[in-house]
C-alpha positions as CSV (number, residue, x, y, z in Angstrom):
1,X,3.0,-27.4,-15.6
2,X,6.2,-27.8,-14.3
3,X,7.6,-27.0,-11.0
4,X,9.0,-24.0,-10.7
5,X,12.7,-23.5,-9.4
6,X,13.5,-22.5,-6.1
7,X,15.5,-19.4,-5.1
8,X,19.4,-19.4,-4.9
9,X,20.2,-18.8,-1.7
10,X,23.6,-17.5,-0.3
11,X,24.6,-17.6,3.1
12,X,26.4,-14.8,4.6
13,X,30.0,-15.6,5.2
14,X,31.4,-12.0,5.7
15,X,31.3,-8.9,8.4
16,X,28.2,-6.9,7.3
17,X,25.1,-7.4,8.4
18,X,23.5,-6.8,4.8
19,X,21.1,-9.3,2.6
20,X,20.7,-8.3,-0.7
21,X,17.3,-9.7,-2.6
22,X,16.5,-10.1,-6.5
23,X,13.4,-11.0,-6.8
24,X,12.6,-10.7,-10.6
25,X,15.8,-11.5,-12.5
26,X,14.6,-15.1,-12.9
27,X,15.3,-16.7,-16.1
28,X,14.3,-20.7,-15.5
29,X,11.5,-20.3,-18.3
30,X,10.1,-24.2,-18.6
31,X,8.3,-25.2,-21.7
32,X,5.3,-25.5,-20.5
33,X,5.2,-22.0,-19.0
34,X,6.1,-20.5,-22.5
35,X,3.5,-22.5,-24.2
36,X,0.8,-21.2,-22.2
37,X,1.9,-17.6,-23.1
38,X,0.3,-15.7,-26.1
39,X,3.4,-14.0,-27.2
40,X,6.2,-17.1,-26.3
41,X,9.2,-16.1,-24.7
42,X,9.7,-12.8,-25.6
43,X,6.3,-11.8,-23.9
44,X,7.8,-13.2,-21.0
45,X,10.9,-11.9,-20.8
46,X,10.1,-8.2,-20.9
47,X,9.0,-8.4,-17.8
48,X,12.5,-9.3,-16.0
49,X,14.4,-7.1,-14.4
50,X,17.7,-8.3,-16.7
51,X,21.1,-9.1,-15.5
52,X,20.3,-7.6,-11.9
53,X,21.5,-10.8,-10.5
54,X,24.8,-10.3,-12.2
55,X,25.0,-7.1,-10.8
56,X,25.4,-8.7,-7.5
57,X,28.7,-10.2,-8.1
58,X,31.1,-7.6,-5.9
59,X,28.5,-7.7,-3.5
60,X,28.5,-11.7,-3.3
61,X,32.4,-11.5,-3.5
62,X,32.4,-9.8,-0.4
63,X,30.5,-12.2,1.2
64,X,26.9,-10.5,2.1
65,X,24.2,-13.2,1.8
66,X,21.3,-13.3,-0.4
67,X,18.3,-14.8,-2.0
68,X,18.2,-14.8,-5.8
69,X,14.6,-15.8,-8.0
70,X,15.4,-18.4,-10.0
71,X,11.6,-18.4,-10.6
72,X,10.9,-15.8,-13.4
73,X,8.6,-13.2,-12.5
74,X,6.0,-13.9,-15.1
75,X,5.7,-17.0,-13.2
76,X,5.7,-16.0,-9.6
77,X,6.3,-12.4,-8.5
78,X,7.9,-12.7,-5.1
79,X,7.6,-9.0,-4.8
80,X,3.7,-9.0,-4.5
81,X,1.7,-10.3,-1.4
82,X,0.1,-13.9,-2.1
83,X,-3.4,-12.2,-1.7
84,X,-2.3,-9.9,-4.6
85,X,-4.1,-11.7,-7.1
86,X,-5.9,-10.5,-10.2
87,X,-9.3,-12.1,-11.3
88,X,-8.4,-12.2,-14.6
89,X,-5.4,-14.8,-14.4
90,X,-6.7,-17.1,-11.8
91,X,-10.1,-18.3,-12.2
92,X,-12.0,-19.0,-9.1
93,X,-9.8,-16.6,-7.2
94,X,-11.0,-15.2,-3.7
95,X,-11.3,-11.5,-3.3
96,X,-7.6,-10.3,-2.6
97,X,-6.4,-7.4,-1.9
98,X,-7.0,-5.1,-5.6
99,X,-3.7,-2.6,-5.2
100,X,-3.0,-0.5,-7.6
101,X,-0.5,-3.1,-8.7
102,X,-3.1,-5.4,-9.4
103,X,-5.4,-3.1,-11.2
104,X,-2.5,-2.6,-13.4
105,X,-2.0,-6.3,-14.4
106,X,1.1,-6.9,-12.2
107,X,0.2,-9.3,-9.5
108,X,1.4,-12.3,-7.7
109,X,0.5,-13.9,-11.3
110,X,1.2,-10.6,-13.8
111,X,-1.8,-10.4,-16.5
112,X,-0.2,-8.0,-18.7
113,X,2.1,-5.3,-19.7
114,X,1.7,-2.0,-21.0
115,X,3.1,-2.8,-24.6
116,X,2.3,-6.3,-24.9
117,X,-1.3,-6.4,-23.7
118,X,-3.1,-9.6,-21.9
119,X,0.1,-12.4,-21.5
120,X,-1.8,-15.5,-21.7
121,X,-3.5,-18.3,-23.5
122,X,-5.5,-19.6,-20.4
123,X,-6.2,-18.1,-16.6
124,X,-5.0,-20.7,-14.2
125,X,-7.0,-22.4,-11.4
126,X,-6.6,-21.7,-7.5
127,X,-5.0,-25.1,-7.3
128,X,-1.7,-24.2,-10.1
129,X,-1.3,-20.3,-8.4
130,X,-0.7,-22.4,-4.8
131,X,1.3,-25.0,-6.4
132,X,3.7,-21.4,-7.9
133,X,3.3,-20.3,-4.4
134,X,4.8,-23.2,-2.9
135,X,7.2,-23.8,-5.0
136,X,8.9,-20.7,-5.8
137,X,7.3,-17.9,-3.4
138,X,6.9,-18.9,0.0
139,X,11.0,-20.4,-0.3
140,X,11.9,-16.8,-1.3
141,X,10.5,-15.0,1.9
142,X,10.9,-18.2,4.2
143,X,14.8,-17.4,3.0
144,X,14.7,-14.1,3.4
145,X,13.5,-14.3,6.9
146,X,16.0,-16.7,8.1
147,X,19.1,-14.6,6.8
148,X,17.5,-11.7,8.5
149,X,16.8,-13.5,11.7
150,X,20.4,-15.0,11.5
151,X,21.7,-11.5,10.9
152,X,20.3,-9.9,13.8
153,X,21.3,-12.5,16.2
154,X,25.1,-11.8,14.8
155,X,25.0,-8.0,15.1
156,X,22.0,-7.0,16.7
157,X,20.8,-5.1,13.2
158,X,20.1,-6.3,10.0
159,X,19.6,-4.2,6.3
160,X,17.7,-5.5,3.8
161,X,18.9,-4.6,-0.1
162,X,16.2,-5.6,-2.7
163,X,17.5,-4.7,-5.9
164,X,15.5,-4.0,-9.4
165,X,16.0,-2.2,-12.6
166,X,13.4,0.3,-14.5
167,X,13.5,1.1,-17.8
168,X,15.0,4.0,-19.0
169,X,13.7,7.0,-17.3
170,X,11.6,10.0,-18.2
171,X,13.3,13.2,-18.5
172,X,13.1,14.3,-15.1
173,X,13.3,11.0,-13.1
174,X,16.7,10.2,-12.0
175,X,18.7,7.2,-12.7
176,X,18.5,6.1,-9.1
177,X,15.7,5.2,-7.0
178,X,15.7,4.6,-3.1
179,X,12.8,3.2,-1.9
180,X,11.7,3.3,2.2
181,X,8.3,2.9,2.0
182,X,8.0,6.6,3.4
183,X,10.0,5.9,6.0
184,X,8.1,2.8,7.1
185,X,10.3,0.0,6.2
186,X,13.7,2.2,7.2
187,X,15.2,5.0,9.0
188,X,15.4,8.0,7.1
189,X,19.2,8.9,8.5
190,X,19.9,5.0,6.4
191,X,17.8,6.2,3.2
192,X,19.8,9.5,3.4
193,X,22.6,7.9,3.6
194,X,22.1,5.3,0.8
195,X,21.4,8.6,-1.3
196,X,24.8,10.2,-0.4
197,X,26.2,7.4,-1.5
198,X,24.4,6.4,-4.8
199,X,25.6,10.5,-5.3
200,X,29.1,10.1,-4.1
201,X,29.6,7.5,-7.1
202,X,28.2,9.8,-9.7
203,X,24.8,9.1,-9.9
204,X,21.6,11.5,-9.4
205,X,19.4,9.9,-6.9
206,X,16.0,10.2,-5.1
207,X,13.8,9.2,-2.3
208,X,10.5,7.8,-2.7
209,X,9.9,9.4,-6.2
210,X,8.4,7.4,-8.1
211,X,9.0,4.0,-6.1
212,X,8.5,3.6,-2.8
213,X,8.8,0.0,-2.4
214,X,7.2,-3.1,-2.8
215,X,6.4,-6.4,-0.8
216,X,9.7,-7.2,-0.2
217,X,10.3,-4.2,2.0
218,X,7.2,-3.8,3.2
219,X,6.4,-7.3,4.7
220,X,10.9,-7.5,5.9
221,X,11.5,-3.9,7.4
222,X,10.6,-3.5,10.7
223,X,13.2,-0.9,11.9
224,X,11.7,-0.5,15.7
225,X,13.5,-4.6,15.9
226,X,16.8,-3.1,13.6
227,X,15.8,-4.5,10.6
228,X,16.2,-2.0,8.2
229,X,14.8,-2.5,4.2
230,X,15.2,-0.4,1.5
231,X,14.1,-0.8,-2.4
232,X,17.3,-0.3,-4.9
233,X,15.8,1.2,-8.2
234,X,18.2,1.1,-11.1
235,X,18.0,2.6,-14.7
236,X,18.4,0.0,-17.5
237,X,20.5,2.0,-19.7
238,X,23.1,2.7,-17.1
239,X,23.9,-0.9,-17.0
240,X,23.0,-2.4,-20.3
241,X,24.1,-2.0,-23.8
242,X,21.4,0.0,-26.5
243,X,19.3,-3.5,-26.8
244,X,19.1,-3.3,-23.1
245,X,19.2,-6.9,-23.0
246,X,23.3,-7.6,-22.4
247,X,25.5,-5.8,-20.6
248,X,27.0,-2.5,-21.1
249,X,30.2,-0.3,-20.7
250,X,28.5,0.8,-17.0
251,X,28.0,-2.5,-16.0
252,X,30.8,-2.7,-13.4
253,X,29.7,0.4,-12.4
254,X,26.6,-0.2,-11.1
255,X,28.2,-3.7,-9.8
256,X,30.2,-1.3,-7.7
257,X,27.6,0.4,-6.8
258,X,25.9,-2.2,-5.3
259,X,28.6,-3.4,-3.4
260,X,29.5,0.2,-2.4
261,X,25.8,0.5,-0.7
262,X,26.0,-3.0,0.8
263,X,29.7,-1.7,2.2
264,X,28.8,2.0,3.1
265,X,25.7,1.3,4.6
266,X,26.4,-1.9,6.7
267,X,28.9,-0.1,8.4
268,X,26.9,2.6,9.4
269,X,24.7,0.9,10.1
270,X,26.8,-1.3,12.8
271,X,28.4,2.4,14.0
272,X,24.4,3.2,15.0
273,X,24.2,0.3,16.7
274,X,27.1,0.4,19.0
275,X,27.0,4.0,19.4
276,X,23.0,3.0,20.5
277,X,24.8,-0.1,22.7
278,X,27.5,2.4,24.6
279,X,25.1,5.1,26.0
């Protein structure tokens, strides 16, 4: 198999202490991996979260750091915990941790999706899953850390923003998705306020409902030491054309968006914190 690709990482260079994260956008698909699935590519692919990375350009312009899968997430799912592993794509495996993401086929390693079924020709052994680990996993949140930590030394607070997309949503289900963890990973005055803003630009948002964050926020936010994480859920169609595989006329949009959290939020954020400093 061959070695999977590292994240991009970008270091901050601007005044807000904000790190975005996107952590299944990947697109380095080797050979090898695509050989060893039963549906080629395409299998593959549906389980990206398309474009997100592009969506991070106005955000990036400004200057906010970040850590970018290059790793797709059939290979590697940064956004699960390495224990996260299903029995039925690793043989050998140790008795992890059966969430209900892994009972659904979508751990470390996914098994399957919904329309496509079982993804692969062969499990792997416990020997390739730590090789993916090492390669493409462990640089992700290593990464993460250090911006964070690097953040919080510079202003004393740090927000995490790891962004995803969902497919088009069921009636009922806005287009926008904050996740906190139930408060766990962030303040709820900082979710609120991420809300107001994701409203402000036009779009119906809301807490929680039905993603409350994965990994990513749940292993980086730790708001009792100012680091702040919250889970950006974002509806395919508002961004992507009708194939929902290139970009569409909201594209810039939801670029703005982004960058308008990132913005919005950061400064708040730093208000809290000196307002916290002066008393």
């Amino acid at each position: 198999m061959a070695p999977l690709s590292p994240p991009l990482i970008h270091r901050p260079r601007g005044d807000m202490p904000v790190i975005l994260s996107v952590p299944h956008s990947g697109r380095d698909y080797s050979p090898s991996l695509v050989d060893c699935a039963r549906g080629g590519r395409s299998a593959l692919v549906s389980l990206e979260d398309p474009l997100v990375d592009r969506l991070a350009w106005r955000a990036l312009q400004r200057g906010l750091g970040a850590v970018i899968a290059r790793a797709p997430r059939a290979a590697i799912d940064c956004n699960r915990a390495e224990d996260e592993i299903d029995p039925a794509v690793v043989t050998g495996a140790p008795r992890g941790r059966l969430t209900a993401r892994t009972r659904g086929g979508l751990g470390i390693v996914p098994a399957r999706t919904q329309r496509l079924g079982y993804l692969w020709n062969r499990p792997l052994t416990m020997a390739e899953l730590g090789q993916r680990i090492a390669e493409a996993h462990r640089p992700y949140h290593l990464a993460l850390a250090e911006l964070l930590a690097l953040t919080v030394d510079r202003f004393g607070c740090a927000l995490l923003l790891d962004c995803h997309s969902m497919p088009p949503p069921a009636r009922g289900i806005p287009p926008i998705i904050i996740g906190d963890c139930f408060g766990r990973s962030a303040d709820r005055w900082l979710s609120d306020a991420a809300l107001a803003v994701a409203r402000t630009a036009g779009f119906e948002a809301r807490l929680n409902d039905p993603f409350a964050g994965g990994h990513i926020i749940e292993r980086h936010g730790n708001p009792r030491q100012a680091i702040h994480a919250l889970q950006l859920e974002i509806a395919r169609d508002c961004y992507l054309d009708s194939s929902l595989a290139a970009p569409g006329p909201g594209f810039d949009s939801i670029a703005r968006l982004i960058d308008s959290l990132a913005a919005e939020l950061g400064a708040t954020l730093l208000e809290r914190r000196f307002a916290t400093a002066a008393e």
